[in-house]
BAPADO-696677 format. One line per field, with one value per atom (N, C-alpha, C): residue number from 1; atom name; y, z, x. Coordinates in Angstrom, 1 decimal. Example, Ala and Ser with C-alpha at 12.3 -4.5 7.8 and 13.67 -1.06 7.14 Angstrom:
BEGIN
n = c(1:1:1:2:2:2)
atom = c(N:CA:C:N:CA:C)
v = c(-5.7:-4.5:-3.3:-2.2:-1.1:0.0)
w = c(7.8:7.8:7.8:7.1:7.1:7.9)
u = c(13.2:12.3:13.2:12.8:13.7:12.9)
***
This chain:
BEGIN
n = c(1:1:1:2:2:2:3:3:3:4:4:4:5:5:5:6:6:6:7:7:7:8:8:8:9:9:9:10:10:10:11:11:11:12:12:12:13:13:13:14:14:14:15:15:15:16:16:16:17:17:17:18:18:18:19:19:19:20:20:20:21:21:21:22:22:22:23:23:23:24:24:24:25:25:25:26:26:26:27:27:27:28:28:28:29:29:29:30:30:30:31:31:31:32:32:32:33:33:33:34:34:34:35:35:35:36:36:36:37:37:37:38:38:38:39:39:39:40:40:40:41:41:41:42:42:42:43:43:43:44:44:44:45:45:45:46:46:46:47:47:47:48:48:48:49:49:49:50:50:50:51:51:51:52:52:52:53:53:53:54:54:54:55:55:55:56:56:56:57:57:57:58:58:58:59:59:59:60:60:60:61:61:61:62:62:62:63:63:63:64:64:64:65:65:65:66:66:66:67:67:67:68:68:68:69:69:69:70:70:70:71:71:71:72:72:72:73:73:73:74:74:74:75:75:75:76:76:76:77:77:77:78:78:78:79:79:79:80:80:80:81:81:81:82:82:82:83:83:83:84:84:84:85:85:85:86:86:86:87:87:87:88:88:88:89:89:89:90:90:90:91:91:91:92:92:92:93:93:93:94:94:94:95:95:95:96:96:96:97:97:97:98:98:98:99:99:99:100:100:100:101:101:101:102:102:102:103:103:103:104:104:104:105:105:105:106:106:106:107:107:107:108:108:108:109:109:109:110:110:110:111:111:111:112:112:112:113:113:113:114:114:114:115:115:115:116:116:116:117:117:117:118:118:118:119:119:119:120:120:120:121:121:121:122:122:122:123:123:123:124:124:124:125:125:125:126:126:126:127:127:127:128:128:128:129:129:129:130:130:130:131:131:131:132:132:132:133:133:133:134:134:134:135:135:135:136:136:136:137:137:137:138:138:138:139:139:139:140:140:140:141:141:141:142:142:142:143:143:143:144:144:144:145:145:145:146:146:146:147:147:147:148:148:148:149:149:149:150:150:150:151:151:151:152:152:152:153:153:153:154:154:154:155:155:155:156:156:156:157:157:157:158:158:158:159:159:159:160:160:160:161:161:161:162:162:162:163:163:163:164:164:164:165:165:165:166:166:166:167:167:167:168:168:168:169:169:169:170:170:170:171:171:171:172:172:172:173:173:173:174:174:174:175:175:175:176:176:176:177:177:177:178:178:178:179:179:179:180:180:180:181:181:181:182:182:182:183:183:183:184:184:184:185:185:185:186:186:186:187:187:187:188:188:188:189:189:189:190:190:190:191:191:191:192:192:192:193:193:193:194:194:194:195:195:195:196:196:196:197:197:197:198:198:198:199:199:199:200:200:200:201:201:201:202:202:202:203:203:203:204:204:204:205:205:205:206:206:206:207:207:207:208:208:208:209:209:209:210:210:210:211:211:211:212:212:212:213:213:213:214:214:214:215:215:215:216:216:216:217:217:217:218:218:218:219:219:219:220:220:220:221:221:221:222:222:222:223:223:223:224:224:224:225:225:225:226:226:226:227:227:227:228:228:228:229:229:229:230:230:230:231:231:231:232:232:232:233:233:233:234:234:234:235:235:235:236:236:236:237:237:237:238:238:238:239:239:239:240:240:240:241:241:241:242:242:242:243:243:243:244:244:244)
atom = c(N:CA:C:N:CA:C:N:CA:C:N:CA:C:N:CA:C:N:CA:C:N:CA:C:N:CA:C:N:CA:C:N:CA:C:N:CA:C:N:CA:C:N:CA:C:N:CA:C:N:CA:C:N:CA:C:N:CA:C:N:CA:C:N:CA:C:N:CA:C:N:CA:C:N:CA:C:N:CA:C:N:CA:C:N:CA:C:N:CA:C:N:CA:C:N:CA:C:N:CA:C:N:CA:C:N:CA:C:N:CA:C:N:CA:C:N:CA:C:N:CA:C:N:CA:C:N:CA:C:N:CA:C:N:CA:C:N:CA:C:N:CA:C:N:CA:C:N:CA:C:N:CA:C:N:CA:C:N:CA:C:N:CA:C:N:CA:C:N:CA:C:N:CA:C:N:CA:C:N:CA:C:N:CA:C:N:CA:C:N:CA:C:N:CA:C:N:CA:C:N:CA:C:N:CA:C:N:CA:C:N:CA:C:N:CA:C:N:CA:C:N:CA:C:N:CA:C:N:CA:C:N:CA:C:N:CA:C:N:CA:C:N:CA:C:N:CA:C:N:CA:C:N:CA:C:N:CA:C:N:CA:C:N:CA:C:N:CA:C:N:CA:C:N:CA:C:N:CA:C:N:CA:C:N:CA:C:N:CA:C:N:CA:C:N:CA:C:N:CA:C:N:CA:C:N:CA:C:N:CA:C:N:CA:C:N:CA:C:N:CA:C:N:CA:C:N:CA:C:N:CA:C:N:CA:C:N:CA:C:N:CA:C:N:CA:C:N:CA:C:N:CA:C:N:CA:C:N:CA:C:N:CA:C:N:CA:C:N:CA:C:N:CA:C:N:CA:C:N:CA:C:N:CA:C:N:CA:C:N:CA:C:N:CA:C:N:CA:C:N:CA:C:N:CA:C:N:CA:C:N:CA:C:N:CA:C:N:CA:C:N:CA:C:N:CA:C:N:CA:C:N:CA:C:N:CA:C:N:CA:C:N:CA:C:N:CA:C:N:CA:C:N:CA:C:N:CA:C:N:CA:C:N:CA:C:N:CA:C:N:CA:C:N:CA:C:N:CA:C:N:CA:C:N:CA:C:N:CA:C:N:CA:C:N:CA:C:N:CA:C:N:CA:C:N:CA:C:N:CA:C:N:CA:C:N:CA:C:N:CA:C:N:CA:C:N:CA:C:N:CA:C:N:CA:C:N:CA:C:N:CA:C:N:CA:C:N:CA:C:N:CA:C:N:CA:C:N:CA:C:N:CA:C:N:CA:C:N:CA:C:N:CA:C:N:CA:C:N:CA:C:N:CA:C:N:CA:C:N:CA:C:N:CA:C:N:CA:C:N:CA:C:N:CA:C:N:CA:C:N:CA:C:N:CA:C:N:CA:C:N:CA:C:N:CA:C:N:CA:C:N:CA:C:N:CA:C:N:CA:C:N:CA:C:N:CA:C:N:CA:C:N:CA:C:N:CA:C:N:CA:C:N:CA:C:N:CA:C:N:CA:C:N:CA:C:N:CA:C:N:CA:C:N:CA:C:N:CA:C:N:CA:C:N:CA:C:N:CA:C:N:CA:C:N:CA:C:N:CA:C:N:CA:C:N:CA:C:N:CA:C:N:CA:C:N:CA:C:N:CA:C:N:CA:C:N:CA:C:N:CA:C:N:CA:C:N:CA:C:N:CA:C:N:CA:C:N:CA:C:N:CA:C:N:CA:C:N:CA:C:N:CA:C:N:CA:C:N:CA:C:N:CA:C:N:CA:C:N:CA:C:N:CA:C:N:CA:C:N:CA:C:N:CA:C:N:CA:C:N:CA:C:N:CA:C:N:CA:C:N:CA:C:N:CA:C:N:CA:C:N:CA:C:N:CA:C:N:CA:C:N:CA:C:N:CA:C:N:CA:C:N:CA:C)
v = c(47.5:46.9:46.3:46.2:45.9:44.6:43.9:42.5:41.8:41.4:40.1:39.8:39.8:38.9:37.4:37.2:35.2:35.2:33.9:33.2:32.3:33.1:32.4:31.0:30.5:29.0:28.7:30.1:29.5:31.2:31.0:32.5:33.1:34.4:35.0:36.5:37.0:38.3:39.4:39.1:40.0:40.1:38.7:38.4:38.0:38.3:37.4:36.9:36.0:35.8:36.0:36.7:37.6:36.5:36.7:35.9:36.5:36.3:36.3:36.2:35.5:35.3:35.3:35.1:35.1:33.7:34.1:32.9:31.5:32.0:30.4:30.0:30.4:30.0:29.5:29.9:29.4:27.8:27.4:26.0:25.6:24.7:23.8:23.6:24.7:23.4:23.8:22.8:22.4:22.4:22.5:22.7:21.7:21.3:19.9:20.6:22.3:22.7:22.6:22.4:22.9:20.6:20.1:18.5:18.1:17.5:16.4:15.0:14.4:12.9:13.3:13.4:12.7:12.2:11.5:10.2:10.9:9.8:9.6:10.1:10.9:11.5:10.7:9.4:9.0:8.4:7.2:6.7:5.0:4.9:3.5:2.2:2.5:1.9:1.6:2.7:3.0:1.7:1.0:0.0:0.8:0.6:1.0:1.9:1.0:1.4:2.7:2.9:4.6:5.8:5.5:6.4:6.7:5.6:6.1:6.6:6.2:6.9:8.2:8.7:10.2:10.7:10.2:11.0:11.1:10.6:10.3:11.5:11.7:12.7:13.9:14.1:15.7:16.0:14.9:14.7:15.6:14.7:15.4:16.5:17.4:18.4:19.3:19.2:20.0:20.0:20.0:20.1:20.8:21.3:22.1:23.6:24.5:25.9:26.2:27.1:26.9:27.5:28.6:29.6:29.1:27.8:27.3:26.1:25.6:24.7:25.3:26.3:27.0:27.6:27.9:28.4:27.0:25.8:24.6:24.3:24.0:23.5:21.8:21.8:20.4:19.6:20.1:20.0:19.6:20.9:20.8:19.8:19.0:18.1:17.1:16.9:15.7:15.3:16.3:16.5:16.3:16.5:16.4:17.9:18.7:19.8:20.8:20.7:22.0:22.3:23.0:23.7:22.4:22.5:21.4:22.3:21.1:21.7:20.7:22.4:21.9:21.4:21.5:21.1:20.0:19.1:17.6:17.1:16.4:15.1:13.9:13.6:13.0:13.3:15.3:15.3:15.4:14.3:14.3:15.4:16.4:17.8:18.7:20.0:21.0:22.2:23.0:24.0:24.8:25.1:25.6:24.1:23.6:21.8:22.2:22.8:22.8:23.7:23.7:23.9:24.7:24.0:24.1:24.9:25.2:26.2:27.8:28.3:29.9:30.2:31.2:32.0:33.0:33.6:34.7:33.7:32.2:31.0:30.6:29.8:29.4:30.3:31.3:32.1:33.8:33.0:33.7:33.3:32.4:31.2:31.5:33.4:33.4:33.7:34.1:34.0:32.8:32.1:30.8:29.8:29.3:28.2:27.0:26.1:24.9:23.9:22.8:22.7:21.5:20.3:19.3:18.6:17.8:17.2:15.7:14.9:13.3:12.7:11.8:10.9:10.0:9.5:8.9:8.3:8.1:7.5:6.8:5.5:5.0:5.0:6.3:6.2:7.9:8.1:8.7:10.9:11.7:13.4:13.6:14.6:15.5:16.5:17.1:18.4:19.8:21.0:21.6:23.3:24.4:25.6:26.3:27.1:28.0:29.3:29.6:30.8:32.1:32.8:34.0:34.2:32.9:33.2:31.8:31.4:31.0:29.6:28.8:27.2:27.0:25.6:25.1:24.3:24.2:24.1:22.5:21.3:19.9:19.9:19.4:20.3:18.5:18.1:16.1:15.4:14.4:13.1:12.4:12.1:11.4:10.4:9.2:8.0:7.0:7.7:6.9:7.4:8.5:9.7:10.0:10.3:10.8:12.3:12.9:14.5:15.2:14.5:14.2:13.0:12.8:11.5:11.6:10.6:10.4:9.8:10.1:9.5:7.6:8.3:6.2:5.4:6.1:5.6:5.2:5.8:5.8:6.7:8.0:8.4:8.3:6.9:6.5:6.8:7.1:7.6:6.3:5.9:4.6:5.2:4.6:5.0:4.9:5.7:5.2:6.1:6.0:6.8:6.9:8.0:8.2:7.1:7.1:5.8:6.9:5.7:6.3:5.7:6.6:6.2:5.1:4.6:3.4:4.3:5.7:6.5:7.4:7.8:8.6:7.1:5.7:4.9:4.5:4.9:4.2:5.6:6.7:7.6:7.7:7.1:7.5:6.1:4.1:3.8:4.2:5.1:5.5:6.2:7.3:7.7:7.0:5.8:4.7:4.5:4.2:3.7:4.3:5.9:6.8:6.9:6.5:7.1:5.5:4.4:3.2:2.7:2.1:1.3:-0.1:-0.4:-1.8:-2.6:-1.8:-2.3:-2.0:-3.7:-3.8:-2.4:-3.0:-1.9:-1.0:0.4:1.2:0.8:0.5:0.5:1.6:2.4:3.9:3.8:2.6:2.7:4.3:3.6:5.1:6.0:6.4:7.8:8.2:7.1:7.1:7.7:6.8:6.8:8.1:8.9:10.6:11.3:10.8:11.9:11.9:10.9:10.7:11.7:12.8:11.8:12.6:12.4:13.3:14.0:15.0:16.0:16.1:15.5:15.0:13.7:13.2:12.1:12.5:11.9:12.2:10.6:10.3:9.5:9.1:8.3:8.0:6.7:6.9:6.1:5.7:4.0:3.3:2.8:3.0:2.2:1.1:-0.1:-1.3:-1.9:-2.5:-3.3:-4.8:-5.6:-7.1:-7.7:-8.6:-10.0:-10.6:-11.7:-12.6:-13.0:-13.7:-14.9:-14.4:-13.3:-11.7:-12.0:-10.9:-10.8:-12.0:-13.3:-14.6:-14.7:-14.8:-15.0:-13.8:-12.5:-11.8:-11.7:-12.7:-12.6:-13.1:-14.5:-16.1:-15.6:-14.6:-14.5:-13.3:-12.9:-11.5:-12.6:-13.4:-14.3:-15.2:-15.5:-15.2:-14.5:-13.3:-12.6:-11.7:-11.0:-10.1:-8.9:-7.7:-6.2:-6.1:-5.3:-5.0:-4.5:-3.2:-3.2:-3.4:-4.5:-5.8:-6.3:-7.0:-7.8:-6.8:-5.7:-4.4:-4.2:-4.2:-4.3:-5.5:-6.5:-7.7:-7.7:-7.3:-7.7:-6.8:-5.3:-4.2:-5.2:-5.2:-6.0:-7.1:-8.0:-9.3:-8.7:-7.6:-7.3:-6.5:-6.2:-5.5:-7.1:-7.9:-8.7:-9.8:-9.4:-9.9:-9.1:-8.0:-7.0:-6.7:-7.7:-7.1:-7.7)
w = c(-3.8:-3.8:-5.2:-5.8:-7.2:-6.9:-8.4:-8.3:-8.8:-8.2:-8.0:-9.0:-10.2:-11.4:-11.2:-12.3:-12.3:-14.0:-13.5:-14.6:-15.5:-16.9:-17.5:-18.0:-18.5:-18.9:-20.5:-21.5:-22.1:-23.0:-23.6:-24.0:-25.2:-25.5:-26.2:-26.6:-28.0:-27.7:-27.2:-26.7:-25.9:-24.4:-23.8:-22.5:-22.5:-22.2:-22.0:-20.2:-19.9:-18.8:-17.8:-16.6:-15.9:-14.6:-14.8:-13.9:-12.8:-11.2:-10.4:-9.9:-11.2:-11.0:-12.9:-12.7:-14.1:-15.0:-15.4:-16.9:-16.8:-16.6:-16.8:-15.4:-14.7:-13.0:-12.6:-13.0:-13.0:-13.6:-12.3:-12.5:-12.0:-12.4:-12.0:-10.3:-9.4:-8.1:-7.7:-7.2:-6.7:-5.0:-4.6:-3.4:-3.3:-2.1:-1.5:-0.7:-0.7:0.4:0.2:-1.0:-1.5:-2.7:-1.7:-2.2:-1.8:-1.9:-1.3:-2.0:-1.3:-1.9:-2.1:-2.7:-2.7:-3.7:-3.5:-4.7:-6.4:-7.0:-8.2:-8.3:-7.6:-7.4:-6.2:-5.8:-4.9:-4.9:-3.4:-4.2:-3.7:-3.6:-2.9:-3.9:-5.0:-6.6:-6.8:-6.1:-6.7:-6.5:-7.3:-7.2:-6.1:-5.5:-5.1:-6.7:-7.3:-8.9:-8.9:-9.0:-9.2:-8.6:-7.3:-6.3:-6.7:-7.2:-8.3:-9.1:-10.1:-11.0:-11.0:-10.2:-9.8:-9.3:-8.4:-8.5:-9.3:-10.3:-11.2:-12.0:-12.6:-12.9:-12.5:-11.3:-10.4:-10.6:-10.5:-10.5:-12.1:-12.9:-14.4:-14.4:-14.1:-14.4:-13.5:-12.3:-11.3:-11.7:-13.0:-13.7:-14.7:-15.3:-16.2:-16.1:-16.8:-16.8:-17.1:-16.8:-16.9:-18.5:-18.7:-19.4:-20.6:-20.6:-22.2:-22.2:-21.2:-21.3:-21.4:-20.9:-21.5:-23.0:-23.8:-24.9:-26.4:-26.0:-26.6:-26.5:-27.5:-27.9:-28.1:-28.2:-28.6:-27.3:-26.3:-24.5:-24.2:-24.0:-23.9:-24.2:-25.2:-26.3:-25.3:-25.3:-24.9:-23.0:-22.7:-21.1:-21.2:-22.0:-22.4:-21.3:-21.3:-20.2:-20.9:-20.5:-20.9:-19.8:-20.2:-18.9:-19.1:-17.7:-17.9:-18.3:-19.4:-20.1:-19.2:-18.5:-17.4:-18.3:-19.7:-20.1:-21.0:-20.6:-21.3:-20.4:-21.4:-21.0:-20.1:-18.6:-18.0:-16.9:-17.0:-15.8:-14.9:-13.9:-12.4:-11.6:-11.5:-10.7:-11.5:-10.9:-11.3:-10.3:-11.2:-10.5:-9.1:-9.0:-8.0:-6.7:-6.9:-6.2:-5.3:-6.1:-5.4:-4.0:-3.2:-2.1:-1.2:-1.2:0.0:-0.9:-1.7:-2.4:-2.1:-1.6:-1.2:-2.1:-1.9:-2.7:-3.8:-3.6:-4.6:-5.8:-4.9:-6.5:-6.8:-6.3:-7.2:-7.7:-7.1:-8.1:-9.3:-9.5:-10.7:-11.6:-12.4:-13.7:-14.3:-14.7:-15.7:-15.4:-14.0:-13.5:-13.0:-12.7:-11.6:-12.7:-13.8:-14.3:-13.7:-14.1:-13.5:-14.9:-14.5:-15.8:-15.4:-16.0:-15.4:-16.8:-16.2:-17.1:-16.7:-17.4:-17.3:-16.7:-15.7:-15.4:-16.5:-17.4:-18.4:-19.0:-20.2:-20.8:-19.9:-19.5:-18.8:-17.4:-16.6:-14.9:-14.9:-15.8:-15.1:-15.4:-14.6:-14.3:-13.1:-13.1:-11.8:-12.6:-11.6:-11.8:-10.9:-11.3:-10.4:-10.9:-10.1:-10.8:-10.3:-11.6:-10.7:-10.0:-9.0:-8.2:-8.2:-7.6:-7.7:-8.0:-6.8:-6.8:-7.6:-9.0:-9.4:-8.8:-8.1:-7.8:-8.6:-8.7:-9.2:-7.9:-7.9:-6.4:-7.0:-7.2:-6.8:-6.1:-6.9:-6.3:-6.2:-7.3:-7.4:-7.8:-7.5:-8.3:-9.3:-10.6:-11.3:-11.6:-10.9:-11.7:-12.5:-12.4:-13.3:-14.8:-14.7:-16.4:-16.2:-14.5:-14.2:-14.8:-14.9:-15.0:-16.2:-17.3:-18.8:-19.2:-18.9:-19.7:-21.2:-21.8:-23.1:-24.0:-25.2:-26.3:-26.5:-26.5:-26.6:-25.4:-24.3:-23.3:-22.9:-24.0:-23.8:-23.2:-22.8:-21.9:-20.5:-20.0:-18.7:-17.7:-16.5:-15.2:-14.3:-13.9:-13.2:-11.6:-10.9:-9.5:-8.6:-7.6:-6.5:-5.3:-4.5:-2.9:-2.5:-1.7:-0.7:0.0:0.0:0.7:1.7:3.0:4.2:4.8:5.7:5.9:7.3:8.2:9.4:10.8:10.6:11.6:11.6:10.0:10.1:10.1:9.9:10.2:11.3:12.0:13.5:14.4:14.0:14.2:13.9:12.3:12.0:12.7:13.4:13.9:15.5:16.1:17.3:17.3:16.0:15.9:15.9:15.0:14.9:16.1:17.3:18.3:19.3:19.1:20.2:20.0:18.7:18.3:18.3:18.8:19.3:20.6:21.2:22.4:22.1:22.7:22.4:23.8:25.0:26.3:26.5:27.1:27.7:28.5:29.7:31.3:30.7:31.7:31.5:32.1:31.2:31.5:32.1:31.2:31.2:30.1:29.6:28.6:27.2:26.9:25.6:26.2:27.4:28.2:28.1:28.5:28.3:26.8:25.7:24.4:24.0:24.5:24.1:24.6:25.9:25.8:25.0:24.0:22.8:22.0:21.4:22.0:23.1:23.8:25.2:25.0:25.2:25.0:26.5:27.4:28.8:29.0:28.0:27.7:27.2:27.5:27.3:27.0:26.2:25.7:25.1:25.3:24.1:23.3:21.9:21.2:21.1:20.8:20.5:18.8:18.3:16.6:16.6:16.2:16.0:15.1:14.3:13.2:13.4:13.1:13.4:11.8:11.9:10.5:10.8:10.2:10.0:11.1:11.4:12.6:14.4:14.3:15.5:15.7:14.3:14.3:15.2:14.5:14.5:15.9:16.5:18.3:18.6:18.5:19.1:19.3:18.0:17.5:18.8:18.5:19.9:21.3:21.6:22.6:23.2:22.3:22.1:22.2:21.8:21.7:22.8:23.6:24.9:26.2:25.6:26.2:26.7:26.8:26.8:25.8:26.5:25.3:25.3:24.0:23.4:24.8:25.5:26.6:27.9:28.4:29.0:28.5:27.1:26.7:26.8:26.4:26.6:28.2:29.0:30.6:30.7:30.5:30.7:30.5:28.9:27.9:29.1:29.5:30.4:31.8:32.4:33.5:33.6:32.2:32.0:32.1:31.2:31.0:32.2:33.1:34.3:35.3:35.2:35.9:35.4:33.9:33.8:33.7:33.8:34.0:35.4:36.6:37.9:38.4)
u = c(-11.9:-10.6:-10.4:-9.2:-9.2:-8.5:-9.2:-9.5:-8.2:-7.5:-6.3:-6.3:-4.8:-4.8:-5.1:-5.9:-5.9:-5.3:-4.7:-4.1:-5.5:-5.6:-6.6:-6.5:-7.2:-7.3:-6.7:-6.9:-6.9:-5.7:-5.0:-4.0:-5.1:-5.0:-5.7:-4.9:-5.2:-4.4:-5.6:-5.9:-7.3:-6.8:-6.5:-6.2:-5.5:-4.0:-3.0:-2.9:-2.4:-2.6:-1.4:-1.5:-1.4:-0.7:0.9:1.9:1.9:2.3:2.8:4.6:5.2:6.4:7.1:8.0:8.4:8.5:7.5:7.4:7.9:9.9:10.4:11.0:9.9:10.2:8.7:8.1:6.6:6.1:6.1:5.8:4.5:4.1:2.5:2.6:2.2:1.8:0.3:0.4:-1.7:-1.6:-2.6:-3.4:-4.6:-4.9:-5.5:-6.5:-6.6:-7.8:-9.5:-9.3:-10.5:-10.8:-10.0:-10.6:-11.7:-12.3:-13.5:-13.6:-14.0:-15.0:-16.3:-17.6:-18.9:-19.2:-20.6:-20.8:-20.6:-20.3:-19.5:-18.6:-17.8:-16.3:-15.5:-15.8:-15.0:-14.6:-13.2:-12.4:-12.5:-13.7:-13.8:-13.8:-13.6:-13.7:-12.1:-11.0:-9.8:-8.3:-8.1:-6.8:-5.7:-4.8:-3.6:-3.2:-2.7:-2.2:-2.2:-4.0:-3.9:-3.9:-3.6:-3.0:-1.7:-0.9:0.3:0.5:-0.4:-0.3:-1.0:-1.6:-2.1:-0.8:-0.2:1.0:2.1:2.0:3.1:3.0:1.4:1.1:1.0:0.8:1.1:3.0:3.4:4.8:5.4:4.9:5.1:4.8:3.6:3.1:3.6:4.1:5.0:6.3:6.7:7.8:7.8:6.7:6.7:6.0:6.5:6.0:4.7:3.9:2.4:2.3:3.3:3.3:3.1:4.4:4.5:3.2:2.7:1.6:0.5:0.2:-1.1:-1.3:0.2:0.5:0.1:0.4:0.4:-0.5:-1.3:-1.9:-2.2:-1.4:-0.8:-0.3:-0.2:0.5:-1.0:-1.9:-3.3:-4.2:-3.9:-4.8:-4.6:-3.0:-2.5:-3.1:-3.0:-3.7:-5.2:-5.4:-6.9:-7.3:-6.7:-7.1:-7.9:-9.0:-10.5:-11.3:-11.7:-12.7:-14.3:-14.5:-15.9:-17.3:-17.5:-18.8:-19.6:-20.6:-21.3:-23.1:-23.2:-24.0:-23.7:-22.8:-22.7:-24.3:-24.1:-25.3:-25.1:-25.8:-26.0:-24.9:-23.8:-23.2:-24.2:-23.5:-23.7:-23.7:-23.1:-23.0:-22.9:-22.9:-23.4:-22.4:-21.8:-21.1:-21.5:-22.7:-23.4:-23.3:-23.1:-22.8:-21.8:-20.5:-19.3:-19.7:-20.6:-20.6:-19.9:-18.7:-17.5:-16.6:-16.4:-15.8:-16.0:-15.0:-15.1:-16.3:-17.3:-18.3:-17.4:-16.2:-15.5:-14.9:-14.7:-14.3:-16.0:-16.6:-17.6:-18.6:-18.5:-19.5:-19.0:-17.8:-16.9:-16.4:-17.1:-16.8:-16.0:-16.3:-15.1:-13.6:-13.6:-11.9:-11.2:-12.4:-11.7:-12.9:-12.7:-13.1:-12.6:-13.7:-13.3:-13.0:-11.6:-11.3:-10.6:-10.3:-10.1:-8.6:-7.9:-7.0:-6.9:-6.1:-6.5:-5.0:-5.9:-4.4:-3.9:-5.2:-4.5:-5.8:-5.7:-7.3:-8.3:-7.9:-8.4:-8.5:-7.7:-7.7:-8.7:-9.1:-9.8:-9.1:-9.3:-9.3:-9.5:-8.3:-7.9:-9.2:-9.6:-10.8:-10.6:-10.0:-9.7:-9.7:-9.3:-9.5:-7.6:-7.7:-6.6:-6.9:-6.1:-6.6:-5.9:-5.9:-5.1:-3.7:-3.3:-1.7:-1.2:-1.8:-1.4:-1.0:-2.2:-1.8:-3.3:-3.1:-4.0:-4.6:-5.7:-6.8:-7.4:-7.1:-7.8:-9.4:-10.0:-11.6:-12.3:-12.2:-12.6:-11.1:-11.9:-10.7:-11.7:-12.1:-12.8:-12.3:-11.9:-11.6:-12.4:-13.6:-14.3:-14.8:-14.4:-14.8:-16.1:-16.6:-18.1:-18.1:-17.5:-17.5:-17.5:-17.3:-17.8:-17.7:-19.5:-19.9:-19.9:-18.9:-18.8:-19.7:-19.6:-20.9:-20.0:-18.7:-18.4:-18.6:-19.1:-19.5:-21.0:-21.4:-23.1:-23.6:-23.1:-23.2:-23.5:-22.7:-22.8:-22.2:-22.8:-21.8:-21.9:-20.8:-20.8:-21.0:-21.4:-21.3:-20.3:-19.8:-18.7:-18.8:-18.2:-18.3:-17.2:-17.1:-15.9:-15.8:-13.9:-13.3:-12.8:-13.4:-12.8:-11.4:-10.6:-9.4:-10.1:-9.4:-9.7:-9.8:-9.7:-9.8:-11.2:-11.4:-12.5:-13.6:-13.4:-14.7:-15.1:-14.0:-14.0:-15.0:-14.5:-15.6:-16.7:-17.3:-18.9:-19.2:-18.6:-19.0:-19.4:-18.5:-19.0:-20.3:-20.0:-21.2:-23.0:-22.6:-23.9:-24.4:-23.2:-23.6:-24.3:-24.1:-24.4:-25.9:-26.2:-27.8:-28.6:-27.8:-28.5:-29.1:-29.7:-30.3:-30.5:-29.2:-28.6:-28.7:-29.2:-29.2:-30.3:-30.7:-31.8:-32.4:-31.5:-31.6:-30.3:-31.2:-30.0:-28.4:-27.7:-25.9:-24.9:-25.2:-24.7:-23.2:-23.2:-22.8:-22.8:-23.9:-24.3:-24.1:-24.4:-24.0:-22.7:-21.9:-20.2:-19.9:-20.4:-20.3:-20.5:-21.6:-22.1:-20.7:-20.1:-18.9:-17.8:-17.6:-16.7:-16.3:-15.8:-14.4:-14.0:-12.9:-12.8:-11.5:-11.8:-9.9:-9.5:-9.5:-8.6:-7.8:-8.0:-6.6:-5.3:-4.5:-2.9:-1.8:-2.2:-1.3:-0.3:0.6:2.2:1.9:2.5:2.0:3.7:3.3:4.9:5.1:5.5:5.2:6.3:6.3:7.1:6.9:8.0:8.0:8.1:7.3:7.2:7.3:8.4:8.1:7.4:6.7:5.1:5.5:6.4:6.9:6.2:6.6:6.5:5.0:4.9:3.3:2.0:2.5:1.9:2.1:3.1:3.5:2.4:2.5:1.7:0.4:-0.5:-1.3:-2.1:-1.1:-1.4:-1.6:-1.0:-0.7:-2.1:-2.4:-3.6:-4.9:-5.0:-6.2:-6.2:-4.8:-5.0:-5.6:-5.8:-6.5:-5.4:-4.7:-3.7:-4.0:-4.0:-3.9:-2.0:-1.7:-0.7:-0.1:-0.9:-0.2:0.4:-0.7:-0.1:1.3:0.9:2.3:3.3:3.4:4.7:5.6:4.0:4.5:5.3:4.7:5.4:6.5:6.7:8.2:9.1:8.7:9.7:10.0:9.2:9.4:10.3:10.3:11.2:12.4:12.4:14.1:14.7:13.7:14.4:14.8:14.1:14.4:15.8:16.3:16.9:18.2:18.3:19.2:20.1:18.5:19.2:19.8)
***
């Protein structure tokens, strides 16, 4: 089978690089399949702020043509966009690392380089490859400048970890729990726990917006000893009774 043009990293008159669409229609977009968190690439270190300003910058760069930014030099400089030199001093990973990366991307350096550009001096590099069809593929998030450790940095890599969302922690604590014996006598509790989670539930979810004042009454009322959908029954019931 012959091998799928990729869009090179860097223009050459040797290799010019090899569009899918025409030039001044060809714009920057990226792909989220091929993301991860692990240590020193993650985002439990990260302000609100720079969740913005990462997209400010995907924002900017999904506005411009790839054609004329791979051509500039001077576009290039300013992105700080190069392929990662996997023999700087004190990198933390190592290309063969990328794991979860299809085998035809990580083990083809020179079609699918991995090359990273900067949210801004100080927030840190997007790190990512382009692929066949011409997206650029989000592989880390560096907000700490782990991925080339600098000589004005000392060459230091600061540490950090994946930040979990409130749903994936609620799962690795169920998890904790299953692999614990917290009861005296057998309960049948942890038994229960091992069937987690269960796909024979069928639920409706309600979303509502409450001001402090709401909230605060609801709060009172919960520390009462009332669940949310108790108070819901109730609130329905009141208004049928006041309706009839």
């Amino acid at each position: 089978m012959d091998k799928l043009p990729v869009l090179d990293f860097v223009p050459s008159k040797s290799k010019e690089p090899v569009l899918l669409k025409p030039p001044e229609k060809l714009r920057w977009t990226f792909s989220l399949r091929f993301w991860r968190q692990i240590d020193f690439f993650g985002l439990d270190k990260s302000q609100p702020k720079w969740f913005v300003s990462l997209l400010d910058k995907l924002k900017d760069l999904s506005d411009k043509e790839i054609e004329n930014f791979i051509s500039d030099a001077a576009e290039q400089n300013n992105w700080r966009y190069h392929p990662i030199n996997w023999n700087q001093k004190n990198i933390p990973i190592q290309r063969k690392d990328l794991d979860w990366l299809d085998t035809c991307y990580r083990e083809n350096p020179e079609d699918y380089p991995i090359l990273q550009f900067q949210i801004s001096k100080s927030l840190g590099r997007v790190v990512g490859f382009w692929d066949e069809k011409n997206v650029f593929n989000i592989v880390l998030l560096d907000p700490l400048h782990n991925i080339q450790p600098s000589q004005s940095h000392s060459y230091k890599v600061d540490p950090c970890s994946p930040l979990s969302c409130n749903y994936s922690s609620l799962l690795y604590d169920i998890d904790a729990l299953k692999n614990q014996d917290l009861c005296v006598e057998k309960c049948g509790y942890k038994d229960k726990l091992k069937d987690f989670p269960s796909s024979s539930n069928y639920t409706n979810v309600v979303m509502h917006f409450l001001d402090d004042t709401q909230k605060a009454e609801l709060d009172s009322v919960i520390d009462n000893g009332y669940s949310h959908t108790e108070i819901m029954l109730l609130g329905i019931e009141l208004a049928k009774d006041n309706n009839s």
